[in-house]
C-alpha positions as CSV (number, residue, x, y, z in Angstrom):
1,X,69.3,49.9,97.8
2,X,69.9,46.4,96.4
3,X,73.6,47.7,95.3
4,X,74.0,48.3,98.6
5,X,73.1,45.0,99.9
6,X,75.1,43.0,97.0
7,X,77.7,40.7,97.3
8,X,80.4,42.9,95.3
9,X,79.7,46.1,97.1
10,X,79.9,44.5,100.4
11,X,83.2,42.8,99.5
12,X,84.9,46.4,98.9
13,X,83.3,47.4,102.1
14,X,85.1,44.6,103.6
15,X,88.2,45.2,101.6
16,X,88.2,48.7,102.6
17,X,88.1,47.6,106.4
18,X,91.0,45.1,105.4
19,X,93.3,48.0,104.0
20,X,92.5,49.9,107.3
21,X,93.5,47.1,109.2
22,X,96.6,46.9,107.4
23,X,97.6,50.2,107.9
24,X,97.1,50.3,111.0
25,X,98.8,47.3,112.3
26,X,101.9,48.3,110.2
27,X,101.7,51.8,111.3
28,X,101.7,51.0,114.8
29,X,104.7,48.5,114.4
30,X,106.4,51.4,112.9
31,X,105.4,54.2,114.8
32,X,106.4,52.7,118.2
33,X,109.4,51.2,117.1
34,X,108.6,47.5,117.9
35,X,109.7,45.6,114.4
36,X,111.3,46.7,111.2
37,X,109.5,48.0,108.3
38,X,109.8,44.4,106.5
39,X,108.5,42.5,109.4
40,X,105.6,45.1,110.2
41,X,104.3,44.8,107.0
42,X,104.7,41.1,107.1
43,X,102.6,41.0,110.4
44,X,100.1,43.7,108.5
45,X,99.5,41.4,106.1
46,X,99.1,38.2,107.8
47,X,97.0,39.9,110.2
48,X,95.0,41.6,107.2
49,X,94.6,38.4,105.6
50,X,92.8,36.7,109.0
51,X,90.5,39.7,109.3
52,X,89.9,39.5,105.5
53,X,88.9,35.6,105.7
54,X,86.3,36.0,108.9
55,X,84.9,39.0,107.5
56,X,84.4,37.5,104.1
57,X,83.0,34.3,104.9
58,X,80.4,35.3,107.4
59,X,79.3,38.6,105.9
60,X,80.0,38.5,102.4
61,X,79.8,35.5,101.1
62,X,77.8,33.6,103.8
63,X,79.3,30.4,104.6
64,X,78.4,29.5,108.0
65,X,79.6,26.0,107.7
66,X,82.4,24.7,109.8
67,X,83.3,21.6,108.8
68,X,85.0,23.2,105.0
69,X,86.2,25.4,107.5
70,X,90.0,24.1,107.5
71,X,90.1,23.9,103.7
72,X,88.4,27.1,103.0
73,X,91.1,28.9,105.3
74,X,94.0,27.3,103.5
75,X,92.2,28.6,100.1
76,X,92.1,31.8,101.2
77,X,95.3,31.8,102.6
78,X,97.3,30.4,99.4
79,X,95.0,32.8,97.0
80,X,95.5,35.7,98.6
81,X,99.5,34.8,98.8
82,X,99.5,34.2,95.2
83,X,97.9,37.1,94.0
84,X,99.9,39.1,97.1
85,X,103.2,37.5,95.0
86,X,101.6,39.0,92.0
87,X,100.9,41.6,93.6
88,X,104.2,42.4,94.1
89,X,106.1,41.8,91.1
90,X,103.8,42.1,88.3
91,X,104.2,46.4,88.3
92,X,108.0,46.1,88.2
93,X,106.9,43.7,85.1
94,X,105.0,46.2,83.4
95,X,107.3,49.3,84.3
96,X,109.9,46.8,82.2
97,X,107.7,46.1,79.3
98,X,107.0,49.9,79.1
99,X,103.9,51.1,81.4
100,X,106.1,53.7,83.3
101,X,103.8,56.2,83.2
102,X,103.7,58.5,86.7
103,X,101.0,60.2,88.1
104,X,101.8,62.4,91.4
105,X,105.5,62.3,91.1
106,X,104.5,58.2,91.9
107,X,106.8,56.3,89.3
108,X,104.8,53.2,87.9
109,X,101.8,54.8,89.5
110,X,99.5,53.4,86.5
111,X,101.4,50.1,86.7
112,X,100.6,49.8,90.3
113,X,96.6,50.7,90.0
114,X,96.4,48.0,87.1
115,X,97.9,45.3,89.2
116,X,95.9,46.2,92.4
117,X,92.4,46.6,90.0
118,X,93.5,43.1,88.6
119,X,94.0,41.8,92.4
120,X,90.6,43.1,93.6
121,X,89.1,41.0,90.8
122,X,90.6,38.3,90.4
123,X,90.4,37.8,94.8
124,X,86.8,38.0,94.3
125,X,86.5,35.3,91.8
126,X,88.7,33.3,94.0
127,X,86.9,33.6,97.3
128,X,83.4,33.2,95.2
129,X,84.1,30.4,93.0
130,X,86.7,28.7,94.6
131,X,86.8,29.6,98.3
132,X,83.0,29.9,99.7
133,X,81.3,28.5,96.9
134,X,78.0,27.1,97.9
C-alpha cells in the first residue's frame, strides 16, 4: 500500500490521465474535422500540458502555494517543451546513429520507447527538483 500512495506511482497515474487527455482532445479535433492534424496535436498538447501542471502540483507533488504559482507554471511549461523538443527529435537521432531496430512493423520502435522512458524520467526530476520543490 505505501507504493501505491508514493510520489512516483501517483505521477504515472497522473501521466497516464495526461496521455488520455491528449488523445482525446486530438482525436476529437480529428474526428470531427475542426483543425488539421498538426494543429490538433498542437492544441493536445498544450491542453495536455495544463492538465499535467494542475494535476501534478496539487496531487502529486503537493504545492498548494500560490504565490510561486506564476514561476512554477512557466517551469513546467518550458521543461516539458524542452524535453517535448527532445522528444521529438532525439529517435530520428538514434535511428541515424544506428538504433533502427522495429518491433510491430513500428520502424524506430525501440528508438521511440528509449526517448519516451528517458522523458518520463527526466520530467519527474524536473517537476520534483526544479518545479515543486519544497
Amino acid at each position: 500500500m505505501k507504493f501505491i500512495k508514493s510520489q512516483s506511482f501517483l505521477y504515472l497515474i497522473v501521466g497516464g490521465a495526461t496521455t488520455a487527455v491528449n488523445f482525446i482532445v486530438y482525436s476529437f479535433l480529428v474526428y470531427f474535422d475542426i483543425t488539421g492534424v498538426l494543429v490538433a496535436n498542437a492544441i493536445a498538447w498544450f491542453l495536455a500540458v495544463l492538465f499535467a501542471f494542475f494535476t501534478n502540483k496539487h496531487f502529486v507533488f503537493y504545492s498548494h502555494s500560490y504565490n510561486s504559482f506564476l514561476k512554477e507554471f512557466y517551469l513546467f511549461i518550458l521543461a516539458r517543451g524542452l524535453s517535448g523538443v527532445f522528444e521529438i527529435f532525439a529517435p530520428s537521432g538514434l535511428i541515424y546513429l544506428g538504433l533502427d531496430a522495429s518491433l510491430f512493423d513500428i520502424e524506430g520502435f525501440w528508438a521511440k520507447f528509449i526517448v519516451s522512458v528517458f522523458v518520463v524520467v527526466a520530467n519527474y526530476f524536473f517537476s520534483k527538483y526544479l518545479i515543486f520543490k519544497n
